[in-house]
FILOTI-41477 format. One record per residue (C-alpha): residue number from 0; x, y, z; residue in three letters. Coordinates in nm, 3 decimals. Example, Ala and Ser with C-alpha at 12.3 -4.5 7.8 and 13.67 -1.06 7.14 Angstrom:
REM FILOTI-41477
    n        X        Y        Z  res
    0    1.230   -0.450    0.780  ALA
    1    1.367   -0.106    0.714  SER
***
This chain:
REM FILOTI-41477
    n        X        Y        Z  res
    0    6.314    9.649   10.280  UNK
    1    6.566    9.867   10.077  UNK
    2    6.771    9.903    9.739  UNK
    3    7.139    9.898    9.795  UNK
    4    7.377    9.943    9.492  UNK
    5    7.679    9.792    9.563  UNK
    6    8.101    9.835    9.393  UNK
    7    8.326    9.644    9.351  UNK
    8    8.317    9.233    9.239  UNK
    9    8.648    9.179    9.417  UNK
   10    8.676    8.895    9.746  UNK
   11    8.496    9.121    9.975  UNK
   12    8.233    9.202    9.702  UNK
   13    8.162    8.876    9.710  UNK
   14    8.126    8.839   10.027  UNK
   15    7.928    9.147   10.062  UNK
   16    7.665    9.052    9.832  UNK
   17    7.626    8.713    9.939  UNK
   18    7.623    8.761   10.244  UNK
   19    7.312    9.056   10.166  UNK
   20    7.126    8.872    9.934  UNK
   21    7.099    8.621   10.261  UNK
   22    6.854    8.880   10.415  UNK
   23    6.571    8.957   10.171  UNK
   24    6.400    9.130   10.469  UNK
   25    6.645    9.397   10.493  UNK
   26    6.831    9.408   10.118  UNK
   27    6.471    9.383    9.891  UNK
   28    6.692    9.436    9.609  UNK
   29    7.054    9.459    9.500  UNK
   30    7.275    9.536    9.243  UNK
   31    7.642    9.492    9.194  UNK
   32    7.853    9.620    8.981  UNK
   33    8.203    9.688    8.827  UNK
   34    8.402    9.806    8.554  UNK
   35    8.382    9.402    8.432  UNK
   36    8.023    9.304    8.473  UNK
   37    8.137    8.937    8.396  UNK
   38    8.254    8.911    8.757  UNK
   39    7.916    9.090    8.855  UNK
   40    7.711    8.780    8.692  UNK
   41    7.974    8.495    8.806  UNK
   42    7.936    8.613    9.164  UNK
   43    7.523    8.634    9.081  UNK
   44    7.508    8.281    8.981  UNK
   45    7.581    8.146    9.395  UNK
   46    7.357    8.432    9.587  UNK
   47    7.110    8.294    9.781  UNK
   48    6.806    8.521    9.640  UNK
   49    6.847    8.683    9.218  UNK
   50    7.062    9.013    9.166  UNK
   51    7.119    9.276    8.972  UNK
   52    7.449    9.358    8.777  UNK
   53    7.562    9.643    8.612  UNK
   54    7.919    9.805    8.423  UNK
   55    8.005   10.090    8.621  UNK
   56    8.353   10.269    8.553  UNK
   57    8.425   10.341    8.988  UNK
   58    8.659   10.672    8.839  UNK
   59    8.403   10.815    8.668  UNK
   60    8.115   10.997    8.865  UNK
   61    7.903   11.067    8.627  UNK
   62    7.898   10.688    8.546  UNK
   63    7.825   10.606    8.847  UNK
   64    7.559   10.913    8.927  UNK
   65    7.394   10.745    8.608  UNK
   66    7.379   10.452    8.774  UNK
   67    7.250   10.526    9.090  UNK
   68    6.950   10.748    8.937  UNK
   69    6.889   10.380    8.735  UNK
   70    6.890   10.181    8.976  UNK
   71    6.750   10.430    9.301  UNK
   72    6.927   10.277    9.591  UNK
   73    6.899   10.394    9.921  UNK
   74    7.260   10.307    9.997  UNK
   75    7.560   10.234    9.795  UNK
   76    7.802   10.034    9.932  UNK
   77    8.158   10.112    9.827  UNK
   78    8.416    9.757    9.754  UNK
   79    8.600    9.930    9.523  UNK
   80    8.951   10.033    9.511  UNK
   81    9.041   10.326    9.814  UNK
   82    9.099   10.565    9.481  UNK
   83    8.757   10.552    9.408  UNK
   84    8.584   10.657    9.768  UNK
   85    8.586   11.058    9.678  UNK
   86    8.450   10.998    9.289  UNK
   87    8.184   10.751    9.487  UNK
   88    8.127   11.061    9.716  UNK
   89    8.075   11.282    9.484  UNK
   90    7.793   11.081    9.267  UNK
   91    7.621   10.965    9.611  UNK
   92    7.613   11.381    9.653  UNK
   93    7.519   11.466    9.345  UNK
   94    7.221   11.203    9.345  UNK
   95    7.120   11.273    9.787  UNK
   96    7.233   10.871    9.837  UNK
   97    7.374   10.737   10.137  UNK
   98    7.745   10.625   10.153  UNK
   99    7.944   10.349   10.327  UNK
  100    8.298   10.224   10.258  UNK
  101    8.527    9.989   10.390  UNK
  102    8.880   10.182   10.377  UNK
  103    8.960   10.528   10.385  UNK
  104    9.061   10.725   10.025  UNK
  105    9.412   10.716    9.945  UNK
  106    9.507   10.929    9.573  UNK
  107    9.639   10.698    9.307  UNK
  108   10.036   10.863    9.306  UNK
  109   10.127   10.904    9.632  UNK
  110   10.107   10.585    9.914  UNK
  111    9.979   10.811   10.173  UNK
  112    9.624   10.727   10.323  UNK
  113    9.435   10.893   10.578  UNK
  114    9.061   11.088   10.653  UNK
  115    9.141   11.411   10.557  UNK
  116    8.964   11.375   10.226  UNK
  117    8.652   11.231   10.343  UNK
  118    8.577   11.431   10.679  UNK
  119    8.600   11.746   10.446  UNK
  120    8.265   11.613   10.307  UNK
  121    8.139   11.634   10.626  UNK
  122    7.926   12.004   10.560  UNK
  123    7.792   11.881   10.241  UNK
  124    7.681   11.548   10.319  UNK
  125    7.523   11.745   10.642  UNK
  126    7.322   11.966   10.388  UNK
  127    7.231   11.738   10.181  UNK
  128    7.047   11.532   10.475  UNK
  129    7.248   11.217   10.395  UNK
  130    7.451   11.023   10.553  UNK
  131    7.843   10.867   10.472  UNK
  132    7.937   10.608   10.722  UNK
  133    8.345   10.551   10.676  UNK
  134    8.585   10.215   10.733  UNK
  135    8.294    9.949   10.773  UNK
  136    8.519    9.627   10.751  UNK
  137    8.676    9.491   10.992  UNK
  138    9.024    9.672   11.034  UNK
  139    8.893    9.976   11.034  UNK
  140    8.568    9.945   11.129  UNK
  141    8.522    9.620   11.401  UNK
  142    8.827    9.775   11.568  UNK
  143    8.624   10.079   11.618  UNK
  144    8.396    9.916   11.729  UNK
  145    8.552    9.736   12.001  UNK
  146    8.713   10.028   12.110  UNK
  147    8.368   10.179   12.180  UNK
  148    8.216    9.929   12.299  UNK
  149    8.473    9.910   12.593  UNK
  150    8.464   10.238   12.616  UNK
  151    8.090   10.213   12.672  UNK
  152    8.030    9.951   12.907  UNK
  153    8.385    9.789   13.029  UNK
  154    8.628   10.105   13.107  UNK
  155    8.535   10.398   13.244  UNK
  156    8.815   10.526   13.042  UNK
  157    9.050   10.434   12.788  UNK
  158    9.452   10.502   12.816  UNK
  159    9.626   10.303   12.581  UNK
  160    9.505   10.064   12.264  UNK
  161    9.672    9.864   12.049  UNK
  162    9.510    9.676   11.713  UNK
  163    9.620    9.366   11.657  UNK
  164    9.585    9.195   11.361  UNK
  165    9.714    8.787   11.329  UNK
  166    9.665    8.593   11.014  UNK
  167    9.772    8.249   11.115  UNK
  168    9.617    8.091   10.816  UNK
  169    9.843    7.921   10.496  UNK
  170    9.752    7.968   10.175  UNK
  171   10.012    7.719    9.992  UNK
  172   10.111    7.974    9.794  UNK
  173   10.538    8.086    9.729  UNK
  174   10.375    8.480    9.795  UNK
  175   10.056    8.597    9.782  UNK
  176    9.876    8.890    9.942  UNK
  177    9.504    8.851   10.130  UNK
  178    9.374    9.104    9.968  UNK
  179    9.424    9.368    9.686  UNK
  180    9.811    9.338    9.592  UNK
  181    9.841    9.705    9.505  UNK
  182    9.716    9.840    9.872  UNK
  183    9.847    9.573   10.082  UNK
  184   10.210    9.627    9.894  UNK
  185   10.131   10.022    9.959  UNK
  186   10.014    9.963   10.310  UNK
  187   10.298    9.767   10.445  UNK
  188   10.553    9.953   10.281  UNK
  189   10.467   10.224   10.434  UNK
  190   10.600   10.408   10.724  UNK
  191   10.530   10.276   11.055  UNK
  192   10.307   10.559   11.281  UNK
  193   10.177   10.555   11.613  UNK
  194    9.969   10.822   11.823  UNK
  195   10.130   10.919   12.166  UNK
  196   10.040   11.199   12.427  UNK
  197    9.900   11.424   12.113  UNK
  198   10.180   11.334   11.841  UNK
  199   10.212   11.111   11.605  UNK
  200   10.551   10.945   11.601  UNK
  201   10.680   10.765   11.279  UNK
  202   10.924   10.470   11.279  UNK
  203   11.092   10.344   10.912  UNK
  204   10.855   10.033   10.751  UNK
  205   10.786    9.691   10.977  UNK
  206   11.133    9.839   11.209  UNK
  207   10.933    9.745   11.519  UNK
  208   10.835    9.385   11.633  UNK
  209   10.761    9.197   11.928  UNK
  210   10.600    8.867   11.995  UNK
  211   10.263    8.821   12.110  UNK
  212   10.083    8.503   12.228  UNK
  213    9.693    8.455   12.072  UNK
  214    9.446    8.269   12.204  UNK
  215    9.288    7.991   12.117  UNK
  216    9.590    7.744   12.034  UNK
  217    9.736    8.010   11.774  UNK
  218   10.033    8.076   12.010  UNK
  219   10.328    8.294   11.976  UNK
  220   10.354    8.505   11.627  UNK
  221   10.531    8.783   11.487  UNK
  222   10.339    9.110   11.508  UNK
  223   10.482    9.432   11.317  UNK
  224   10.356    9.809   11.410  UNK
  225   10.228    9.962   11.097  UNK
  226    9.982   10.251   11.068  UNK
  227    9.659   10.190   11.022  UNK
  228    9.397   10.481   10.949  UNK
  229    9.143   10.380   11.242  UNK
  230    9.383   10.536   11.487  UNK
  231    9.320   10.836   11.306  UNK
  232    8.981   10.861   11.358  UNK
  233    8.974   10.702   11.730  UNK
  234    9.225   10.952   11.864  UNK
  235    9.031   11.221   11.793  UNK
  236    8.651   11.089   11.860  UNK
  237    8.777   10.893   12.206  UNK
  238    9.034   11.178   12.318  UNK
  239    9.102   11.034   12.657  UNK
  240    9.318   10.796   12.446  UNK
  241    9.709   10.871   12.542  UNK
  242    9.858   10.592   12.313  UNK
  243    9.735   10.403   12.006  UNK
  244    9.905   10.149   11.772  UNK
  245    9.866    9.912   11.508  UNK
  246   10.019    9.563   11.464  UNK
  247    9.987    9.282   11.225  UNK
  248   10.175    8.981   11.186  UNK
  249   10.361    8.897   10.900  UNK
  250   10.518    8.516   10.792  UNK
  251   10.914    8.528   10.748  UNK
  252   10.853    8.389   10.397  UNK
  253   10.592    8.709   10.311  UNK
  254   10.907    8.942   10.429  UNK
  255   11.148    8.742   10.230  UNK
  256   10.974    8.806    9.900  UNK
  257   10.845    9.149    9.976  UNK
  258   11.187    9.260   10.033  UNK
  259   11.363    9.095    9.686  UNK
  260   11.035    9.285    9.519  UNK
  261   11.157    9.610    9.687  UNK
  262   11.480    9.576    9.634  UNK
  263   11.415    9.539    9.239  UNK
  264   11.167    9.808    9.198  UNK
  265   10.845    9.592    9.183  UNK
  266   10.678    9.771    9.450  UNK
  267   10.698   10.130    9.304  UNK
  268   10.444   10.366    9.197  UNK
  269   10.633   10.560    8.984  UNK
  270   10.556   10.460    8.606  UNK
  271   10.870   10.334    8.385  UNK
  272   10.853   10.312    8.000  UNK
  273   10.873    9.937    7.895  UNK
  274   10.899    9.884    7.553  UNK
  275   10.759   10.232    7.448  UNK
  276   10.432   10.221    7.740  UNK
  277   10.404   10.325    8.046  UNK
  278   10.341   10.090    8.344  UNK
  279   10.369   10.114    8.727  UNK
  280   10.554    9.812    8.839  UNK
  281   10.332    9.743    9.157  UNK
  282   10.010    9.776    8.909  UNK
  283   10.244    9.487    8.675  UNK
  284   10.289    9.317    9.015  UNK
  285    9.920    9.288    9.095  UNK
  286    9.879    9.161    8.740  UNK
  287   10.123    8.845    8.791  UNK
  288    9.985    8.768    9.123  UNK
  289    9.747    8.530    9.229  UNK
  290    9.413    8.650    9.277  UNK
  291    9.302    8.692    9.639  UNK
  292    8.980    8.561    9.558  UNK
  293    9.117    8.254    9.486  UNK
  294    9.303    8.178    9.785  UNK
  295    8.975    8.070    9.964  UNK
  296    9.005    7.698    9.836  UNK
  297    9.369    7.640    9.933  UNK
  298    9.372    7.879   10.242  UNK
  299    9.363    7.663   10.623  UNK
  300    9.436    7.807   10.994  UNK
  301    9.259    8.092   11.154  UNK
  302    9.256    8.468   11.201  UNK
  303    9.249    8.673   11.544  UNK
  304    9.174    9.023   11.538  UNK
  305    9.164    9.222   11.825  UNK
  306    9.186    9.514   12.065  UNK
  307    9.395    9.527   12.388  UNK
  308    9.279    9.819   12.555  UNK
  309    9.416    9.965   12.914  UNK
  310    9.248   10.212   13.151  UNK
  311    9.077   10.274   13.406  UNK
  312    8.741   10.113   13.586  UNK
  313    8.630   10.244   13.927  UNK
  314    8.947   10.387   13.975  UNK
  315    9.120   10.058   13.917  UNK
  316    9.384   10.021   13.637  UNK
  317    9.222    9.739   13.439  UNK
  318    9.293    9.544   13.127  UNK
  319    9.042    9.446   12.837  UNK
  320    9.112    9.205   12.500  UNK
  321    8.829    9.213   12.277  UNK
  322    8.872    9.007   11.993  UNK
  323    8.728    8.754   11.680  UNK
  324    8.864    8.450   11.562  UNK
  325    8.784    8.346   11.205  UNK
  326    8.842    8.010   11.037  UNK
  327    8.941    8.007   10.653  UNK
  328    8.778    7.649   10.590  UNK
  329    8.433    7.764   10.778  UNK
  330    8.456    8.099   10.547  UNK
  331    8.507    7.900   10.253  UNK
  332    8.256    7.647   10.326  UNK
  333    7.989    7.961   10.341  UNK
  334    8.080    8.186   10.098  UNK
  335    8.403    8.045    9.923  UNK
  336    8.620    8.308   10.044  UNK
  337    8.918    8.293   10.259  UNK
  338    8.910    8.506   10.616  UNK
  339    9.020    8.803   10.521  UNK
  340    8.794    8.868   10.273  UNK
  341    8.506    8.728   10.487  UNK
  342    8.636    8.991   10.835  UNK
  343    8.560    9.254   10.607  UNK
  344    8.267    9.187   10.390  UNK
  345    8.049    9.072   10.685  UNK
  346    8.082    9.408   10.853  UNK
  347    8.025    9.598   10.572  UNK
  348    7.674    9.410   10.525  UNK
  349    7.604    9.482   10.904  UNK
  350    7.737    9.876   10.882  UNK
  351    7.455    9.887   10.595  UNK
  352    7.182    9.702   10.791  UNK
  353    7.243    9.918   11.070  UNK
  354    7.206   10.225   10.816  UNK
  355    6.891   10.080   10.640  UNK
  356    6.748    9.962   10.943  UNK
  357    6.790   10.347   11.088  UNK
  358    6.954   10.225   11.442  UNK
  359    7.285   10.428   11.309  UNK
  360    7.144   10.761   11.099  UNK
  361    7.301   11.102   11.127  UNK
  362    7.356   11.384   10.837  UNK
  363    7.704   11.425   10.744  UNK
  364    8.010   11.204   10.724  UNK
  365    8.077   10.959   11.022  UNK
  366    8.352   10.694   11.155  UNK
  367    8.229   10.355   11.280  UNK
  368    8.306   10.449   11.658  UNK
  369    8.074   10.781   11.652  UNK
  370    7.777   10.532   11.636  UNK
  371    7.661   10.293   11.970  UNK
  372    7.842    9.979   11.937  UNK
  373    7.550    9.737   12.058  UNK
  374    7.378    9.677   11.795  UNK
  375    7.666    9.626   11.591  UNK
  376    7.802    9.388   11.831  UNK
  377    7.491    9.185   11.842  UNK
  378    7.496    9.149   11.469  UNK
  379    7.847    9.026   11.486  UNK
  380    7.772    8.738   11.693  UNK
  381    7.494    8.686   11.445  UNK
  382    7.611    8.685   11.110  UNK
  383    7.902    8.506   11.122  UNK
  384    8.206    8.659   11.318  UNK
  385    8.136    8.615   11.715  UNK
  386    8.358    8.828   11.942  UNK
  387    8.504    8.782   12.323  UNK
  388    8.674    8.930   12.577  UNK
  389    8.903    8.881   12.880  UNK
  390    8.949    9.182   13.169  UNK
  391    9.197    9.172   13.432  UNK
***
């Protein structure tokens, strides 16, 4: 039985906390909070066992050191925005607390993610004698996962993996993003980059596509490479690894729109003066948007993440797809939240139990596929997002 503190009172917040306050065993007591508590209480009126709430400003760590010493969690789970991870870091240092996230820091001005950042915590979480576990959602932190559990027990080593991500779910809406406007904008605009034979090669935003068939009567979609940052981190903890990639799919109507936004300056980050204030237009963007978290009622169809992974087993060049499907309806239905939220709030509740229930512990700062992937993988099939796998 543990305290956890958790951030952020977004669509995975919510699914975070409900989905904790659903095992009193493990989560004794929890708090969430956010710079506007009033989403903190609406979320506490549906959880399953009382909460706490709180007003924490996520930039400030003071606030949030203040907060923790309040409140005396042995874990604080980090929903927030990716800006906030290091100010998060530093409170969880300052007060000895443990750490997990769901997506790696990326700095406020510049639409550049990746570890760096948070593996140079490493000594002084290490000396501290507290743990940060990093990327505990689904893409990262299921894809890691996978990839080590294959690794583990289905390859004796791995050559080649690509993540793919399909979102073959509607949402009835003329554009909307699944989650977070700002980072999704940042993330797909992005250049493409993929890891081969010890360099990473970049390719200009969504320039390379193919078509790829998913199981389970989803059929033939769209997928885009993009970089994601759990290649980062799996190229260099599974170094047999020759080739990695990430894909996602992406509706024709999405690109439309995303493309007229670019092409009018929407999706910048640089601020412009508008009558006499500054604004960043993706921030105004986000603000005329719909609300992720409201997508769950309209949203219908299914998601498929997964890992196709080639090497070698017994000397034999062998095949592996590991992967989840998620229906929107039987997310909603739960937790009234659409998919995406749902991928990655239910493995950020696991990452924790895990943590709390000391079958992943370490000193220092850690990526999901550093830890053994069984327990994990049981949990999955438990709580909500069951996995499979083909080899050939």
């Amino acid at each position: 039985m543990s305290k956890v503190l958790i951030i952020g009172a977004g669509g995975v917040g919510n699914v975070v906390v409900r989905k904790c306050a659903m095992l009193p065993e493990v989560f004794s007591d929890i708090c969430l909070a956010s710079r506007t508590k009033s989403k903190c209480d609406e979320i506490a009126k549906h959880t399953k066992t009382p909460i706490k709430t709180a007003q924490v400003d996520a930039d400030d760590p003071k606030q949030v050191a203040e907060l923790i010493r309040s409140f005396k969690p042995e874990l604080v789970i980090n929903v927030a925005l990716p800006y906030q991870d290091l100010p998060i870091m530093d409170a969880c240092l300052e007060t000895g607390t443990n750490y997990l996230d769901t997506a790696n820091y990326e700095p406020k001005d510049e639409a550049k993610f990746c570890y760096k950042w948070q593996w140079e915590y490493q000594e002084r979480f290490k000396e501290k004698g507290i743990m940060a576990l990093l990327g505990s959602g689904f893409d990262p932190g299921v894809t890691n996962v996978f990839t080590a559990y294959v690794n583990k027990h289905l390859l004796d080593e791995i050559e080649t993996l690509d993540i793919i991500d399909c979102n073959a779910g509607d949402h009835g809406q003329a554009f909307a993003t699944n989650f977070n406007p700002e980072i999704n904008i940042r993330e797909v605009t992005a250049k493409g980059k993929y890891y081969k034979d010890g360099n990473w090669v970049e390719t200009p935003p969504l320039s390379e596509s193919r078509v790829y068939n998913f199981p389970e009567n989803i059929g033939d979609k769209k997928i885009y490479l993009m970089y994601h940052e759990e290649l980062e981190s799996l190229v260099k903890h599974i170094p047999s690894i020759r080739e990695a990639r990430f894909w996602m799919t992406f509706s024709d109507n999405y690109l439309k729109h995303l493309e007229v936004l670019q092409n009018v300056g929407m999706t910048s980050i640089q601020p412009v003066k508008y009558n006499g204030v500054e604004i960043v237009p993706l921030q105004f963007l986000k603000a005329v948007l719909p609300d992720p978290g409201s997508l769950g009622k309209t949203t219908k169809g299914k998601t498929c993440i997964g890992c196709l992974v080639k090497g070698k087993k017994d000397g034999k060049e062998k095949t592996v797809y590991i992967y989840n499907i998620c229906d929107h309806e039987e997310c909603f239905a739960e937790v009234e939240s659409q998919a995406i939220s749902y991928t990655t709030g239910v493995p950020a509740m696991i990452g924790a139990k895990m943590m709390l229930e000391k079958k992943w512990s370490g000193k220092g700062v850690f990526n999901m596929e550093q830890m053994d992937p069984d327990p994990f993988m049981e949990d999955l099939n438990k709580y909500g997002l069951p996995w499979k796998y083909d080899i050939c």
